[in-house]
Steps between C-alpha positions, in 0.01 A plus 500: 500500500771766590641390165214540319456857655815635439490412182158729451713761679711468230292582216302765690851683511543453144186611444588810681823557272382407162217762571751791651757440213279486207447849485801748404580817733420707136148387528245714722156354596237420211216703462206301669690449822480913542128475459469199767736617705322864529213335591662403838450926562105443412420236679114362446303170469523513085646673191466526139620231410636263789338416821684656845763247578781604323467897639518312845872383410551790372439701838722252647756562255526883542445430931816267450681790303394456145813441311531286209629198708136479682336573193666200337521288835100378530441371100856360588353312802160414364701325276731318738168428683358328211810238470448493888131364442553245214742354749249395754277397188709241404551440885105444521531267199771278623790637260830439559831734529558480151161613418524758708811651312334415161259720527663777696762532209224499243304784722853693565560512132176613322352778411430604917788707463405708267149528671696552810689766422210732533334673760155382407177279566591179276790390727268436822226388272707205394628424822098484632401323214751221625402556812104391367668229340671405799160480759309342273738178507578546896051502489514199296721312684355533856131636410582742790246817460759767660684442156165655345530809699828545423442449130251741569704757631800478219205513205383840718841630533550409147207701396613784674833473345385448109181407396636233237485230785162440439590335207658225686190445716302490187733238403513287850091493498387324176828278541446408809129407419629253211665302803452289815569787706199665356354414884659779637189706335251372800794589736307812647807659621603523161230771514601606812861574314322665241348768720843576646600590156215733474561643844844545389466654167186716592692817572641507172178404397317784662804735332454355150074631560600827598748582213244328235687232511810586241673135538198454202595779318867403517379146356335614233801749384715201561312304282436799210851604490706212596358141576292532082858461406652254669557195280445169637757309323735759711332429819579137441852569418545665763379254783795296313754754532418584865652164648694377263726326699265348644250409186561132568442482881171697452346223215681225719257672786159527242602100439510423826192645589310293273694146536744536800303273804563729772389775349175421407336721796660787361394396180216875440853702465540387161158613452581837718771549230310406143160699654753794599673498208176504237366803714786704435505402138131596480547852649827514316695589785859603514712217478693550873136493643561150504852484704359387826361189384842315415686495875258257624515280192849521493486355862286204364758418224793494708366272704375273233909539355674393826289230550572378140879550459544328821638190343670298227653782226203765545737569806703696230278681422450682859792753425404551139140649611692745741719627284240567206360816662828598599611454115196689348542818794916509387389673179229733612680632795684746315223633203138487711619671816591868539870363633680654164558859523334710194795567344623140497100390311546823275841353395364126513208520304514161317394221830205771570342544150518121475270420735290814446594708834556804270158541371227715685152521544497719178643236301795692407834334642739749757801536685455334784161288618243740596496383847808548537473841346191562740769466825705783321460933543280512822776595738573782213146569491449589905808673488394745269154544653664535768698810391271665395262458789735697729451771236160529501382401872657805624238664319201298621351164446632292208277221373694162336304426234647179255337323227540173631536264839833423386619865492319582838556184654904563427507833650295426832774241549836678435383884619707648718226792566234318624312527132125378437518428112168388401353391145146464330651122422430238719390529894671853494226641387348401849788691672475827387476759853256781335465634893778769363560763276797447255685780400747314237482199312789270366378285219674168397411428126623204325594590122360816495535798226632788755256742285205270578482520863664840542223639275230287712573540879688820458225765471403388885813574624748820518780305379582194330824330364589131406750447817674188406473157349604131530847450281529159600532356169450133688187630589183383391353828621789701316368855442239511729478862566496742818247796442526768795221724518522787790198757605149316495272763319174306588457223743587177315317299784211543234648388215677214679162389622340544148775233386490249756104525436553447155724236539291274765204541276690434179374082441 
């Protein structure tokens, strides 16, 4: 046992390194972890788009300090946590050392780095989809209805982290129902559990009613503007490409399932997975939707592995398995992680066209990937609003006003005078404080004619100049402009108002 543990400790630490050292000093924060992290400074029981848990780490991250190494630490450890529970899966289903490492290498390796390098809800939603996974089996094997409240509890927490985990209810139900364990339906604390969840999710509920409920307006955008276009071929590529190194332990674990003896009381996951799986086709969901079904089946497989290569020349084949994710990683390592500076991709271009890292969501191929290029120019950016803050608040109130979460989000975090940036994009346009009269405005414009919003926003003001500008030619917000205006002539409470109006009532 001590063994067996110190060996977990071992790849939890690796976890921890991989995840620090995949992304280069040059590299600054990517633009949705501003938004999400700004949240943390407006805390409430639901936003725009995500549900409240994620602005609850993010308090904790600014109450621990709020540098980068806390913003990076919890995906980092939801991550670690994850490994940490398909470990005592394969301990509930009897799996041996070996197993154990199997499928820790295959979930060390995989494509949870790259969601774990973000400061974001997908990292914890995998790790409580696993978690699901993993109460279903400890319900299954003792029938014990505390595991039903606690699967309660994670599916509540889950909800309240990213609504997407109802998927993977709406996958356990039916598959469950095409199985012996279908009794657990005249369990009544089953319904017992699922008024916890309600309990649980009601304030967020009750938030969703009193804003209108916007997480359906956010679906159908998502749907209009991104999900029409996702292709499902793609979205089955991609659930390839996500474990690769593990491909053959996760159809060793959908075999198993079906014909392995001892699993036959787990048998409804396969179902959980094909049921899971068709529902995201049918809504056409983005492919990484999908991530947090594999850690559980990767669990299965392993187990399935060990206990086949235990003898006669399949023995041979226990090494093999462990070093195929460690194979497929070698060459990734270095072209789909921010761990290259941009000058060394800009004069490297070859490995990164190849596999398409070059080519953005305008279809036109760039310098560097565009996230990458979205963790570039936001410490330039604050700087300069910074500046020229101190000009203008020593002549009254300055309003931060940016064209989008990315640009506000960025200068909320680095300020060094205490700035407010707010947006109409995203939940900024919740945050504006109206209770004030501004005397000056700074405007952040991304590619904007200097003419254009001189000749627009001038007239209210007694001055106006274009400050400054992002020259970050890394940038993917290169030339986003600085617009200072000084002297209010009216009070632009009323046109800021008319805007937000317009915007909320826009759909």
């Amino acid at each position: 046992m001590k063994k067996s543990y110190l060996i977990l400790f071992f790849f939890i630490t690796a976890k921890f390194i991989l995840q620090y050292s995949l992304i280069s000093p040059e590299y600054e924060l990517h633009r949705d972890e501003y938004l999400h992290l700004d949240q943390g400074n407006h805390l409430a029981w639901g936003y725009l788009s995500v549900p409240p848990v994620n602005s609850w780490l993010a308090w904790l991250v600014k109450t621990l300090g709020g540098s980068v190494f806390w913003v990076k630490f919890f995906p980092a450890f939801f991550g670690a946590m994850t490994i940490v529970v398909v470990w005592k899966i394969i301990e509930q289903l009897q799996g041996s050392l070996y197993a154990k490492i199997l499928a820790s290498t295959g979930l060390l390796l995989s494509v949870l780095l790259r969601i774990n390098m973000l400061f974001q809800p997908t990292s914890l939603e995998i790790l409580l989809w696993t978690l699901i996974y993993y109460v279903l089996i400890l319900y299954f094997n003792s029938e014990k209805v505390k595991w039903l409240y606690l699967a309660a509890v994670i599916f509540a927490l889950g909800v309240l982290n990213k609504y997407n985990i109802v998927f993977s209810v709406l996958g356990i139900i039916p598959a469950i129902l095409l199985t012996r364990q279908r009794k657990v339906f005249v369990q009544p604390h089953l319904y017992g559990a699922g008024l916890l969840v309600l309990l649980i999710v009601l304030p967020n509920l009750w938030w969703q009613y009193h804003h209108d409920f916007p997480v359906v307006h956010h679906m159908k955008e998502l749907t209009e503007r991104q999900l029409v276009h996702v292709d499902r071929f793609d979205f089955f590529k991609s659930q390839i490409v996500f474990f690769i190194g593990s491909l053959l332990v996760i159809l060793a674990g959908f075999y198993a399932l079906l014909f392995y003896k001892p699993f036959e009381k787990f048998r409804s996951f396969f179902w959980m997975y094909v049921i899971t799986i068709a529902l995201f086709l049918f809504f056409r969901a983005k492919d990484y939707y999908a991530v947090g079904l594999y850690p559980v089946f990767i669990a299965f497989g392993s187990v399935f592995l060990a206990h086949t290569f235990e003898k006669g020349w399949k023995k041979f084949l226990r090494p093999v398995f462990i070093l195929i994710p460690v194979l497929l990683f070698l060459p990734l390592y270095n072209v789909a992680f921010p761990n290259k500076s941009p000058e060394y991709i800009i004069s490297h271009p070859e490995k990164y066209k190849k596999m398409g890292l070059l080519r953005w969501e305008d279809g036109k191929d760039h310098a560097l990937p565009q996230d990458f290029a979205d963790m570039q120019g936001w410490k330039e950016l604050a700087q300069k609003v910074d500046k020229e803050y101190s000009q203008l608040s020593g002549s009254g109130r300055t309003l931060v006003l940016c064209d989008n979460y990315g640009q506000a989000g960025a200068i909320n975090y680095y300020s060094r005078k205490g700035i407010e940036a707010v947006s109409f994009n995203a939940d900024y346009i919740n945050w504006f404080d109206l209770s004030k009269k501004y005397d000056n405005l700074i405007r952040v414009k991304e590619f904007s004619k200097e003419d254009d919003e001189l000749k627009e926003t001038g007239p209210y003001f007694e001055s106006s100049k274009a400050a400054d500008s992002i020259v970050n030619k890394f940038a993917r917000e290169k030339g986003t402009t600085i617009f200072s205006f000084k002297g209010a002539k009216i009070d632009i409470r009323t046109k800021i108002r008319d805007e937000i109006n317009e915007v909320k009532h826009r759909d």
